[in-house]
Each structure stands twice: as structure tokens, then as C-alpha cells.
C-alpha positions in Angstrom: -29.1 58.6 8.7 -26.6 56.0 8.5 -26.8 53.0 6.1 -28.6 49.7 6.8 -26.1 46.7 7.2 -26.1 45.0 4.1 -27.8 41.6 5.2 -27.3 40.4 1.7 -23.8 40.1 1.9 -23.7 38.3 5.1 -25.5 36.2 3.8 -23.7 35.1 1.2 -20.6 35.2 2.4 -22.0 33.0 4.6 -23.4 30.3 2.5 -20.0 29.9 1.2 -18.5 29.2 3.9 -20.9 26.5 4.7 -20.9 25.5 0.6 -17.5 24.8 1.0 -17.2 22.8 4.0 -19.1 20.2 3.1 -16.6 20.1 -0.2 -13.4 20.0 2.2 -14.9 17.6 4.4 -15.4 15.3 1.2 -12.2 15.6 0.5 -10.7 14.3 3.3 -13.2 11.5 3.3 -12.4 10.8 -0.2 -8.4 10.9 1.1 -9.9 7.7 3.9 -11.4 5.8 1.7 -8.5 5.6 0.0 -6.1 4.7 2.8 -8.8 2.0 3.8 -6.8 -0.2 1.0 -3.1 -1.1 1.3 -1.1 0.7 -1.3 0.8 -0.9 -3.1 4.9 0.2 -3.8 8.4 -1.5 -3.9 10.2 -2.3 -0.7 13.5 -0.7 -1.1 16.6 -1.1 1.2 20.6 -0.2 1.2 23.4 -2.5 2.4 26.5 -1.3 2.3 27.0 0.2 -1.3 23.9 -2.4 -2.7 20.9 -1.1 -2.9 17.7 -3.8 -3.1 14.2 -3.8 -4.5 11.9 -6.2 -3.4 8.6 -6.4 -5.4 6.3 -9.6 -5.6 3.4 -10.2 -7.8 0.7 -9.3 -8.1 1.0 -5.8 -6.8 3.1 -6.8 -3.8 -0.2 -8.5 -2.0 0.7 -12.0 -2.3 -1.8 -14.9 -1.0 -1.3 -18.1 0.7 -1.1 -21.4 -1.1 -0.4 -19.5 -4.8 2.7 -19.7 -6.6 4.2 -16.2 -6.1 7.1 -14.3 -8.5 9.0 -12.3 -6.5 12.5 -10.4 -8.0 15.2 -8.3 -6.6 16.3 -5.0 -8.7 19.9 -4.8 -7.0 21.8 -1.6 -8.0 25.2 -0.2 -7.1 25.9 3.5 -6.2 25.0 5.5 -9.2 21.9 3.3 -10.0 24.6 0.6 -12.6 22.0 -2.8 -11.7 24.0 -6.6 -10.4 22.3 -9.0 -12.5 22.4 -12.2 -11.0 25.3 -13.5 -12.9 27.2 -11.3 -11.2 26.0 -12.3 -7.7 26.4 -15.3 -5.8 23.1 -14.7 -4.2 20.8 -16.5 -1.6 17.0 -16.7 -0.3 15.5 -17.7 2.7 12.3 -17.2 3.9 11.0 -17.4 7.8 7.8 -17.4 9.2 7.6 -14.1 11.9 8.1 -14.3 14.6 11.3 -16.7 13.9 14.3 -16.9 16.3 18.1 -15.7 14.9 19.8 -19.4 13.5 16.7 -21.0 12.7 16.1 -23.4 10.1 14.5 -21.6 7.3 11.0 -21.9 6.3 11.8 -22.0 2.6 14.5 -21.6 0.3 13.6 -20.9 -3.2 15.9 -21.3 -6.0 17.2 -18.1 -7.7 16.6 -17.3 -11.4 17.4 -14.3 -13.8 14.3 -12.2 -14.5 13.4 -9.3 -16.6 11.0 -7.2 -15.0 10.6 -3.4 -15.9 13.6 -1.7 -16.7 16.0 -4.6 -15.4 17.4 -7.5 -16.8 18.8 -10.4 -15.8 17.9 -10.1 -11.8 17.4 -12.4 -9.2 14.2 -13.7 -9.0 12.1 -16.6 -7.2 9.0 -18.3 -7.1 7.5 -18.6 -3.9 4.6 -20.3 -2.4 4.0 -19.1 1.2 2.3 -21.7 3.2 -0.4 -19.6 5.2 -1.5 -16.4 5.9 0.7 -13.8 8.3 3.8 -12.2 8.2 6.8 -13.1 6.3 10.6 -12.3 6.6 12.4 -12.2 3.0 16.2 -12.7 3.8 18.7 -12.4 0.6 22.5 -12.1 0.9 24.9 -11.9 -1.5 28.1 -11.5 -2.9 29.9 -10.9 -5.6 31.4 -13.5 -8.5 34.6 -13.0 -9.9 35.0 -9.8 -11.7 32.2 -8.2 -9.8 32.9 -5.2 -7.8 30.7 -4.4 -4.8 30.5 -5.4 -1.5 28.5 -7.9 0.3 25.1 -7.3 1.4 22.5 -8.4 3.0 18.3 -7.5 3.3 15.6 -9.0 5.3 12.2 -7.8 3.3 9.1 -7.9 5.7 6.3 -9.9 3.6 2.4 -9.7 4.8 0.6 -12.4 3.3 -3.5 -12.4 2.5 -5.5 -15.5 2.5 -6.0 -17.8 -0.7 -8.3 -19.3 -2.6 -6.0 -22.4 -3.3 -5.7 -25.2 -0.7 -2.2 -26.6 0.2 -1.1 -29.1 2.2 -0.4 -27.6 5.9 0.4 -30.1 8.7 3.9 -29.4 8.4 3.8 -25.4 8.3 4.1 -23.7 11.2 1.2 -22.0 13.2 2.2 -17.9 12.5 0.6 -16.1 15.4 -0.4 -12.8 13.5 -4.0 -13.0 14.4 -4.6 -9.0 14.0 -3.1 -9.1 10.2 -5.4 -12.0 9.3 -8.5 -9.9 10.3 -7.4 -7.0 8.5 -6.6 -8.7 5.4 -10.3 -9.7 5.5 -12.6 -8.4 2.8 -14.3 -5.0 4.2 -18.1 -6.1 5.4 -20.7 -4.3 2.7 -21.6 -1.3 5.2 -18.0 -0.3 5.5 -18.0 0.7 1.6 -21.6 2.0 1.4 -21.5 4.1 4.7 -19.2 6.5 2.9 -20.8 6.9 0.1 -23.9 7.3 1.6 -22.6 10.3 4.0 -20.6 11.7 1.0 -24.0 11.9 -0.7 -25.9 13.8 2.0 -23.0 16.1 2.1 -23.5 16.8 -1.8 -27.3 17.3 -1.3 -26.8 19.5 1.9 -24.4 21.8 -0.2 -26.8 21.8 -3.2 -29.7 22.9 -1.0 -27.4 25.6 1.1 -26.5 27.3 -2.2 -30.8 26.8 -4.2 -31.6 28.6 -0.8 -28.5 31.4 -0.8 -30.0 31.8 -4.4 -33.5 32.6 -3.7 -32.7 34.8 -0.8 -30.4 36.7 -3.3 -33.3 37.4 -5.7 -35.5 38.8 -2.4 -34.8 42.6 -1.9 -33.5 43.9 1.0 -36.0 45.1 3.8 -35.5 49.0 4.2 -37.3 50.2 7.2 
């Protein structure tokens, strides 16, 4: 007589497979809710032997109409940093789209900042007039005594609403309709739908495993 297929551990090799696809499915849920939010990191580019750091405060999401310190962490090859003394550095700013030869929108005066592990680099307060997309153009070159060569970056800049009113008739209209709307707060539903599904996914799992439980504790049917 040959043996009865062991139901029992079909069963539960069954219920965890379906125990732990509910857990990799939160995962990656948990992984887009994340990306819903812009992260925030240092834009970095390299011009000739310079390389540039752009970061502005706070937490590189600056807003319209509120006073903004931005600084530059310029380095040369082997990570030595230019501090501005050593830079005869400028900074223009354009509203995007802008065409080549321009006027720029702004032009904010440069000062020496510390900020993190640098001293002494170029920095700039900047107030951008209205939401959109900004271009952050510096160029520079070296002072007497200096040895690297000239350089220039153009920083792309996304700007998020404000609370602060400021003066607009003479800032131009940026046509960036699509950043505006995402730079909106998310609706209420947005955050609580996830969460919601996350949790009947826990509870689903729960159940799948109290029931692979008590069908454990049942013996087998032998016929």
C-alpha cells in the first residue's frame, strides 16, 4: 500500500508562500511611498579640473518669495576645496526656459560661507521670485596665486510655492505648469490609501497563518 500524500505539508508550504507575499508586496509599497517625496541630495558637477556642489537651504527645496542660502563646495582634483578668496567667482540666475545672452534674472552677491566640512566658500542669498524652474549659472576663475582652471556650472533649481508674498509685476511668467502641480501638497486620500491597503495586507497575512495554524493542529485524514 503506498503512503498517503502528506496534505499537511502542502499545506504549509503553502501558506508561506502566500504569508510572504503579502510582506514583499509591502515592501515595495513601503519603497513608493517613499519615492512619492522628492529626496533630497547635493547637485554635484565637474568643469574642467573644478568640481562644484550646489546645495540650497533648507534641504535643497527652496520656496518662492523666501530668502534662500545657497553655497558652492568647489574642490580641485584630489578633493583640496577653492575658497572664495581664491576665486574670482560669479552668479547669475535665469528663469527656464531663458534664451543664451539674456539678461539675467538675478545676480546675487557672493560671500564666504562655512557650511559642513568647508570653509570659506562661495555663497549667496537668493530670493526666487515665483514658483518653477530655475537655472543656477556660476563661473569662475582663479585670483592670483590660485592654480586651477576656469570653470563654469549651470545648477538646475525647482522652486515650490511660498508662504511669503513678494512683489511680482516685474518677474517673468515661468511656464512650468506641470512642476507647480506636483509641488502641490498630496490630497489626504493619497497618504491614507496606502496605509489603508498596507493594513489589509497585514490582516490578510495574520489570518492566512491563525488558519495554517489550526489546520496544523487537525490530524491528517487516513482513509
Amino acid at each position: 500500500m503506498s503512503p498517503l500524500p502528506s496534505h499537511r505539508k502542502v499545506t504549509k508550504a503553502q501558506q508561506q508562500t502566500w504569508a510572504s507575499t503579502p510582506i514583499l508586496f509591502l515592501s515595495f509599497l513601503t519603497l513608493s511611498i517613499t519615492n512619492i517625496y522628492p529626496a533630497t541630495a547635493h547637485k554635484v558637477q565637474v568643469s574642467t579640473d573644478v568640481g562644484g556642489t550646489l546645495h540650497i537651504e533648507p534641504n535643497d527645496n527652496p520656496r518662492a518669495g523666501e530668502p534662500t542660502q545657497a553655497w558652492f563646495a568647489l574642490t580641485r582634483k584630489g578633493g583640496t576645496a577653492i575658497p572664495l578668496q581664491q576665486c574670482n567667482c560669479q552668479l547669475a540666475v535665469y528663469a527656464e526656459p531663458h534664451i543664451p545672452g539674456e539678461p539675467a534674472l538675478l545676480e546675487p552677491s557672493l560671500t564666504s560661507v562655512n557650511a559642513e566640512r568647508y570653509q570659506g566658500i562661495p555663497g549667496a542669498k537668493i530670493t526666487f521670485p515665483k514658483p518653477g524652474i530655475y537655472q543656477l549659472e556660476l563661473s569662475g576663475k582663479p585670483t592670483p596665486g590660485a592654480n586651477f582652471q576656469p570653470f563654469e556650472f549651470k545648477f538646475e533649481v525647482t522652486v515650490a510655492g511660498g508662504t511669503n508674498k513678494v512683489n511680482t509685476q516685474n518677474a517673468p511668467d515661468i511656464k512650468n505648469d506641470a512642476v507647480d502641480g506636483e509641488l502641490k501638497s498630496l490630497p489626504l486620500w493619497a497618504i491614507a490609501l496606502p496605509i489603508l491597503a498596507a493594513l489589509g495586507i497585514i490582516f490578510t497575512a495574520w489570518q492566512l497563518t491563525f488558519r495554517g495554524n489550526k489546520n496544523d493542529a487537525k490530524p491528517p485524514d487516513i482513509e
